[in-house]
N, C-alpha and C positions, 0 to 999 in steps of 0.2 A: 472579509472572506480571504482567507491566504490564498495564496498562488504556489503553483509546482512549478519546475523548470521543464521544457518540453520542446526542445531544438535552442536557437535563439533569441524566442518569447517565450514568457512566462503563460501557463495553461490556466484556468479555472476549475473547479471540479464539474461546471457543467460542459466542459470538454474532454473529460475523463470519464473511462468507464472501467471497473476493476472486472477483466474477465476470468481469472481464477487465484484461488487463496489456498495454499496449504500449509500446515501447522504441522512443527517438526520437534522432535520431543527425542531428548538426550537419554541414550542407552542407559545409562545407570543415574541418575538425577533425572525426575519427573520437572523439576522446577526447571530442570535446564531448557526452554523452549523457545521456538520461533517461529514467526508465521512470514511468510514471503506472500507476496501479491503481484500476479501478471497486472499492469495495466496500458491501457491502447489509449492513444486520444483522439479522437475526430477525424482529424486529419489523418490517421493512420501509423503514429510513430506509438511504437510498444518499448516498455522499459519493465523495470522488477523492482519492489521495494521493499527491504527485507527490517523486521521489527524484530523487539522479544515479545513474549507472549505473558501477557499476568502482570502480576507486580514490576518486572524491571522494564513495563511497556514505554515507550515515550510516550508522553503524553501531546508533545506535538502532531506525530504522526496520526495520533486518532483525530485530531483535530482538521488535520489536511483531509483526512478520508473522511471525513465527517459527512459530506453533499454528496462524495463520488458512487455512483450508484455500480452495484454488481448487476453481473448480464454475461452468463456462459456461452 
């Protein structure tokens, strides 16, 4: 199960929770996109973690968020 950085110790995704996601899409290229994501951990420290969207996604990223559960 990989781990996030989240202060000095590394977090789990069961101490994450993705509280919002929006998907951002480049004025003249539709392919051009990116999804950002608030996320909060447990403890209370909030960060942002910004992807592409589609094809040029990291694939690690989906991997990390993989367990992280959303909750607005």
């Amino acid at each position: 199960m990989p781990a996030s950085v989240v202060g000095p110790t590394p977090a789990l995704p069961r101490d994450l929770v993705i509280r919002e996601v929006h998907r951002f899409e480049g004025v003249s290229d539709p392919d051009d996109t990116e999804v950002l994501y608030a996320i909060e951990s447990t403890s209370g420290v909030r960060g942002t973690l910004a992807d592409a969207f589609g094809v040029y996604a990291d694939p690690a990223t989906g991997v990390a968020l993989h367990d992280v559960p959303i909750r607005p």
